[in-house]
C-alpha positions in Angstrom: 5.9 0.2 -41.7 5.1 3.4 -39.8 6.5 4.2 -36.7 3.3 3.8 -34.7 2.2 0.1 -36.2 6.3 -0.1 -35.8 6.2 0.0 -32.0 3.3 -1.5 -31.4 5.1 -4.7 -33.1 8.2 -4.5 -31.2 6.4 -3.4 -27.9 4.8 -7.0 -29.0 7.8 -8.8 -29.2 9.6 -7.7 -26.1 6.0 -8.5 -24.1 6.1 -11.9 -25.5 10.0 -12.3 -23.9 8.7 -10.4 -20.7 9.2 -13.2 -18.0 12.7 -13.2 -19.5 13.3 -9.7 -19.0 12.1 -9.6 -15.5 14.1 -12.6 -14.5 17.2 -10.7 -16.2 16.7 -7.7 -14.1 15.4 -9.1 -11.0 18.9 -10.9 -11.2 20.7 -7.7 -11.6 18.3 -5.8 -8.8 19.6 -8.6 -6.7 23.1 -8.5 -7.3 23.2 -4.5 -6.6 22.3 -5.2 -2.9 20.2 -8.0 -1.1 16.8 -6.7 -0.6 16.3 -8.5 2.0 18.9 -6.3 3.7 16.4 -3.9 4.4 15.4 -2.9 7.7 11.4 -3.6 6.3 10.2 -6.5 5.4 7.3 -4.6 3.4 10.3 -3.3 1.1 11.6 -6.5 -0.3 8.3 -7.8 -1.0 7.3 -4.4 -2.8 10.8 -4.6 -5.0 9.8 -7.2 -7.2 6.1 -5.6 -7.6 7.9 -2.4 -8.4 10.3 -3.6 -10.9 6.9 -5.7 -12.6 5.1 -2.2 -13.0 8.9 -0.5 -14.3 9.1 -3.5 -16.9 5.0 -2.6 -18.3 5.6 0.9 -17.9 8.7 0.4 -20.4 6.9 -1.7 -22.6 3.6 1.2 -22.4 6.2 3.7 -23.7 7.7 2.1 -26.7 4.3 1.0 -27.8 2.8 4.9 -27.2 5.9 6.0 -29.7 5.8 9.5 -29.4 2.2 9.8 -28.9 1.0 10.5 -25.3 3.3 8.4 -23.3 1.6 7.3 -19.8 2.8 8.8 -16.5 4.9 6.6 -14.3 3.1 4.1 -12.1 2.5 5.2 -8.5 4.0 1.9 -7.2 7.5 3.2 -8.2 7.0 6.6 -6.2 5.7 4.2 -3.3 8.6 2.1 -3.2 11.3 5.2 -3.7 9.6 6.5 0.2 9.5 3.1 1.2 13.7 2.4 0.3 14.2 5.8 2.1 11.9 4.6 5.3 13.8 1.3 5.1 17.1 2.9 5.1 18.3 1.9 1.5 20.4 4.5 0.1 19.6 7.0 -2.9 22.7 5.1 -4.9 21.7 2.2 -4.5 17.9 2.8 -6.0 19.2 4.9 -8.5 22.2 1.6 -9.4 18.9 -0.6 -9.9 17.3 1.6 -11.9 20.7 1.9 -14.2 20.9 -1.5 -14.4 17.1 -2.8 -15.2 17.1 0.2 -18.0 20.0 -0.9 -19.7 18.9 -4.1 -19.7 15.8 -3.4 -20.9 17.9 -1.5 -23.9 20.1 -4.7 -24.7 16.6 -6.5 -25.3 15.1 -3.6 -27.1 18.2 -3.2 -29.6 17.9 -6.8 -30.1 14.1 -7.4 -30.8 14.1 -3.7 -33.1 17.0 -5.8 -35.5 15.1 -8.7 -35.3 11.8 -6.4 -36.6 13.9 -4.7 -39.2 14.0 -0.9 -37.2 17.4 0.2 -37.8 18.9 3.3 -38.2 16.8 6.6 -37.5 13.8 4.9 -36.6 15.8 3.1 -33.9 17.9 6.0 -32.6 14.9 8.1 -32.4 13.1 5.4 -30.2 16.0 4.7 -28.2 16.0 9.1 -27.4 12.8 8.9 -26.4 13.2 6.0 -24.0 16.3 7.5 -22.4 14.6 11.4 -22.1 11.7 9.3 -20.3 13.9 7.1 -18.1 16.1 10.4 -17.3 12.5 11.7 -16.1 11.9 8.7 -13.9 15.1 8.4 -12.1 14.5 12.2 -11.3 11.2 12.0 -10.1 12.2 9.0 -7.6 15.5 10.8 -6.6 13.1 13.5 -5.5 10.7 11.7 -3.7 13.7 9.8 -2.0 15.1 13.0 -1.0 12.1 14.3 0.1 11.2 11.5 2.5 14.7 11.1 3.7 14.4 15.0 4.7 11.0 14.4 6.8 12.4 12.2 9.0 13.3 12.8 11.5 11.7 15.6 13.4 9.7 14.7 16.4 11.2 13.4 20.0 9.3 9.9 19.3 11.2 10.1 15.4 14.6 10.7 16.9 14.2 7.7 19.5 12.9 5.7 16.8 16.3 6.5 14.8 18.4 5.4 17.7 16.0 2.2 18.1 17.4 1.7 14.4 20.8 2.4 15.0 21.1 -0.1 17.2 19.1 -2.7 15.6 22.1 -1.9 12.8 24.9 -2.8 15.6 25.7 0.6 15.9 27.1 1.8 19.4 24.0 3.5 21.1 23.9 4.9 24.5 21.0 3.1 26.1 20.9 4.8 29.0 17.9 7.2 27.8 15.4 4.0 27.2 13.4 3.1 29.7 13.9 -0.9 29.0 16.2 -3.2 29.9 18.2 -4.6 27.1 20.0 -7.2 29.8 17.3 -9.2 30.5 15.2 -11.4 27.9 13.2 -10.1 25.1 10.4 -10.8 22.5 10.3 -8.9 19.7 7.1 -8.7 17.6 5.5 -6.5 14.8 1.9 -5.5 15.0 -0.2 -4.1 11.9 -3.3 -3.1 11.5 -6.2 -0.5 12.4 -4.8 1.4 15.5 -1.9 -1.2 16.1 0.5 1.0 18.1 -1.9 1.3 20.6 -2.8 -2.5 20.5 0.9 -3.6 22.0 0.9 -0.5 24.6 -2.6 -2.7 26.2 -0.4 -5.4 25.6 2.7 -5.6 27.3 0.2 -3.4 30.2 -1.9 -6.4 30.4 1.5 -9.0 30.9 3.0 -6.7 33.1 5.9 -5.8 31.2 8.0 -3.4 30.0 7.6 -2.4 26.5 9.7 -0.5 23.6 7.8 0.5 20.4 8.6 2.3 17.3 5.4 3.5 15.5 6.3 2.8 11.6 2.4 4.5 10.9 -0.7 4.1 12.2 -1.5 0.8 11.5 2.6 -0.8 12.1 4.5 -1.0 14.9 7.6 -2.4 16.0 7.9 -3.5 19.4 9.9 -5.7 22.3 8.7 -7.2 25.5 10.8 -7.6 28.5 11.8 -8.5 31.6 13.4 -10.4 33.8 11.6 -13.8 33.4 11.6 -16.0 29.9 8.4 -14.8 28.3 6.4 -17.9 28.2 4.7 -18.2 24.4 1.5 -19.7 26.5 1.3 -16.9 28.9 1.5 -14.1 25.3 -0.9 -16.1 23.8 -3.8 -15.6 26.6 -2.9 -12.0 26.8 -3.4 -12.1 22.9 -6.5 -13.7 23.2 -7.9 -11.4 25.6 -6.9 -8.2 24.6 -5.9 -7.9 21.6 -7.8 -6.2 18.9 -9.5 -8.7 16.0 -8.2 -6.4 13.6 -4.9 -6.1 14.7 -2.1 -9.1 14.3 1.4 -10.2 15.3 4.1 -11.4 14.0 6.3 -12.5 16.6 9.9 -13.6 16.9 11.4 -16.1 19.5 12.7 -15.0 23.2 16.1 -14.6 23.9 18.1 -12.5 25.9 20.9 -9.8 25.9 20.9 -7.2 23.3 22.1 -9.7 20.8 19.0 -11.7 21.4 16.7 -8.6 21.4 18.4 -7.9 18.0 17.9 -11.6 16.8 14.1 -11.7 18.4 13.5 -8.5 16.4 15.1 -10.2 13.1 12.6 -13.6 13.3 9.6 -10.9 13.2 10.4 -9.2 11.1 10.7 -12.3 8.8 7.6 -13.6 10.0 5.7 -10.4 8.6 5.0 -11.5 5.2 4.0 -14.6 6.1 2.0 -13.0 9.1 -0.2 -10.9 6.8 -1.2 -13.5 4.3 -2.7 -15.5 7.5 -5.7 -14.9 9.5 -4.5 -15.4 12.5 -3.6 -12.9 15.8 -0.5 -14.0 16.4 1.9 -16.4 14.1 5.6 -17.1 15.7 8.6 -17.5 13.9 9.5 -20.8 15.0 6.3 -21.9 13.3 6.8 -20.3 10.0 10.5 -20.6 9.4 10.6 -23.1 6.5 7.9 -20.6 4.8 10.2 -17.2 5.7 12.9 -19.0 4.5 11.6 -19.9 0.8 9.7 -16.2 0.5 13.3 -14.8 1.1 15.2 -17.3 -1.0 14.0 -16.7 -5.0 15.8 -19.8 -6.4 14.5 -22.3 -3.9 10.7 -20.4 -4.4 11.1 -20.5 -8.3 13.3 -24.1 -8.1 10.2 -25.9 -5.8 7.1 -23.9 -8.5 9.0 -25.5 -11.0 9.5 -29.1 -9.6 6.4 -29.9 -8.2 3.2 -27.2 -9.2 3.9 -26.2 -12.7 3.9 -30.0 -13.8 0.1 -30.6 -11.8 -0.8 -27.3 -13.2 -1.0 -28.9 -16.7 -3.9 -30.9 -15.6 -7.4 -29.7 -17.3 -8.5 -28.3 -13.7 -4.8 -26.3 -13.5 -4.1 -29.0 -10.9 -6.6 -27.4 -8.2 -7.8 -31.6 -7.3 -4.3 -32.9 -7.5 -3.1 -30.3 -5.0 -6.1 -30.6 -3.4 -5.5 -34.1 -2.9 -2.1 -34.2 -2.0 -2.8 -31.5 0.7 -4.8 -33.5 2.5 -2.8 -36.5 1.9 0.5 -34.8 3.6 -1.9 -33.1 6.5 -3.2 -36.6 7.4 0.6 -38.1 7.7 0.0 -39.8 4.4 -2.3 -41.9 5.1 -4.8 -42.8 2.2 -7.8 -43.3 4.4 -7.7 -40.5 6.5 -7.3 -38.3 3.4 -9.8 -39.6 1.7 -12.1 -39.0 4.5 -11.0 -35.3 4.9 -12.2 -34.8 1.5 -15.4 -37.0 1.2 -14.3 -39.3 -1.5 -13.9 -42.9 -1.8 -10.2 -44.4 -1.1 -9.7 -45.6 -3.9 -9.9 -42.0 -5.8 -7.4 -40.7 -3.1 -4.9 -43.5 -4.4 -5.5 -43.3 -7.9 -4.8 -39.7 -7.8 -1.6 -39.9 -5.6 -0.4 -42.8 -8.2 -1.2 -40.1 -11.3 0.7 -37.3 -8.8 3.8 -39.8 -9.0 3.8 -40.3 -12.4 3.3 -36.5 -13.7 6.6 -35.4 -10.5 8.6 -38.4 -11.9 9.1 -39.8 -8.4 7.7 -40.9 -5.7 5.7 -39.1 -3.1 7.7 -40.4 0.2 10.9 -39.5 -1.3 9.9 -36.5 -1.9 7.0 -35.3 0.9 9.2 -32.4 2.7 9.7 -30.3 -0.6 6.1 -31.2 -1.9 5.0 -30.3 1.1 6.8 -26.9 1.2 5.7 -25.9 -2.2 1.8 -26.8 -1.5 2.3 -24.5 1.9 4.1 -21.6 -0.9 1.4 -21.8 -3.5 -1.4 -21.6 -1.1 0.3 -18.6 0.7 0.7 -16.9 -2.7 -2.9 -17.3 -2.9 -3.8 -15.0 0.1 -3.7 -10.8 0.5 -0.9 -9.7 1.9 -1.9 -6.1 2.7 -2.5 -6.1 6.2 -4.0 -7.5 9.3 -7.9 -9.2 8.6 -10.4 -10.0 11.2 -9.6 -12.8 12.9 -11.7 -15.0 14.7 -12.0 -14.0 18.1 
């Protein structure tokens, strides 16, 4: 066999293993440094998208052989600014990047045997991977470097650096803020069209002082204060009256003290991801938390998909009805009836259905209602965008 027909067939092979290999390096990515470390949320959620693209892009090359190999995908330049932005250190990208290669290389050496490419055809393939790779981990050291270097420069860049600082638990004078870090707090993230100026109108409109870091144009970090407990009811009519319909929050808890101004800030910034998938203006930790916590934890994510949608998925619709079903089941405090009235069908089809749910999970639905419910609530959130604020009704 030539070397062309050659890597297409063991480009073949290693595609057919692929969710094997990501799971391998997603592992290893892990195990370098939790992502979710990272001061934004918009980084961990961009990791696993940009090890995806590294996996095809690794896959493109040994199946291009030496003929035209693509250029690396944009989403890996992306995410090298983003780790910079996010404080994540050069080493620790470039440890990642280390790691997912060489594992990449175990799988490769092992599907080229299985294929029959030994020897100079092998060796020659392996070069041209690792002359690529070396081309890769320079181009994102560079772009690392070079948004590391822009920041910061401005007066508004260097408070938003000391903002960080202590958000890290560094000592920071706060002497120079005009904001009270004894009193209470509620920290919240805004995104969308115009959004730094959207929580200035804010906290004008409540009366209270505000502090904001402006991430870009359309994300801002920010904290309410004051003296007095912010009362959720009291944000809520502000939200509704003045905030703009394309411009969201995601809001932690109050609390008070700089350790609760830190904590406040944490919920929120948790709440992001689940924040942009809704359509909502405003979407509080406390009211999300089960949801923050499975986005953030991979094994429970991957452990619920496993027990209780990829087994309805096997149904000729790909489950849609059954989950359908058991949605509305759950929402109406499992009640049969009600359910079957929230989706126009006869009762008797609503408990036909849940009976047919039971035996396809191997158990039954009230011993198992909180996790079921948690992984309906995941899969439909997987459903939605997640790149930013929507119109919300208004």
């Amino acid at each position: 066999m030539s070397a062309r027909p050659q890597a297409r067939a063991l480009s073949s092979r290693l595609q057919s293993r692929r969710s094997e290999i990501e799971a391998a390096i997603l592992t290893r990515a892990y195990a370098v440094r939790d992502p979710s470390d990272a001061a934004d949320p918009d980084y961990t959620d961009g990791l696993r998208a940009a090890i995806s693209a590294a996996i095809d892009y690794g896959l493109a090359v040994i199946e291009a052989g030496d003929e035209n190999p693509p250029a690396p995908p944009p989403i890996l330049i992306s995410q090298a600014r983003m780790a910079a932005r996010s404080g994540v250190s050069l080493d620790v990208v470039l440890r990642r990047y280390i790691a997912g290669h060489a594992i990449l290389g175990d799988y490769l050496i092992e599907e080229a045997e299985r294929s029959g490419i030994r020897g100079a055809s092998l060796q020659r393939l392996l070069a041209m991977q690792a002359t690529l790779f070396d081309g890769l981990v320079e181009l994102v050291g560079e772009e690392h470097r070079r948004e590391s270097c822009d920041r910061p420069g401005t007066l508004e860049q260097r408070h938003a650096v000391r903002i960080e600082r202590l958000i890290d638990g560094e000592l920071v004078d706060t002497g120079g803020f005009a904001y009270d870090f004894a009193g209470y707090h509620l920290g919240m993230i805004a995104f969308g069209p115009e959004a730094p100026g959207a929580v200035r109108e804010l906290a004008a409109s409540l009366g209270r002082p505000l502090l904001r870091i402006v991430r870009d144009e359309t994300l801002a970090w920010a904290w309410i204060g004051g003296r007095r407990h912010v009362d959720a009811a009291e944000l809520e009519q502000a939200v509704l009256e003045n905030l703009s319909p394309h411009v969201s929050l995601a809001v932690g808890e109050p609390n008070r003290a700089l350790r609760g101004w830190r904590l406040s800030h944490r919920q929120a910034r948790a709440t992001l991801p689940v924040a942009k998938r809704v359509s909502k203006p405003l979407v509080w930790y406390a009211d999300v938390a089960l949801l923050v916590s499975m986005l953030q934890d991979d094994l429970l994510a991957t452990s619920l998909r496993e027990l209780y949608l990829t087994p309805l998925e096997r149904q000729r619709d790909g489950g849609e009805a059954m989950r359908e079903t058991l949605r509305a089941y759950l929402s109406a405090g499992r009640n049969v009836s009600s359910a079957a009235a929230a989706l126009g069908v006869a009762r008797h089809t609503v408990s036909k259905r849940l009976r047919t749910a039971e035996v396809i999970l191997g158990r039954k639905l009230n011993d198992c209602a909180m996790d079921l419910d948690a992984a309906l609530r995941l899969v439909e959130l997987d459903s939605r965008p997640s790149d930013g604020a929507v119109p919300h009704p208004v």
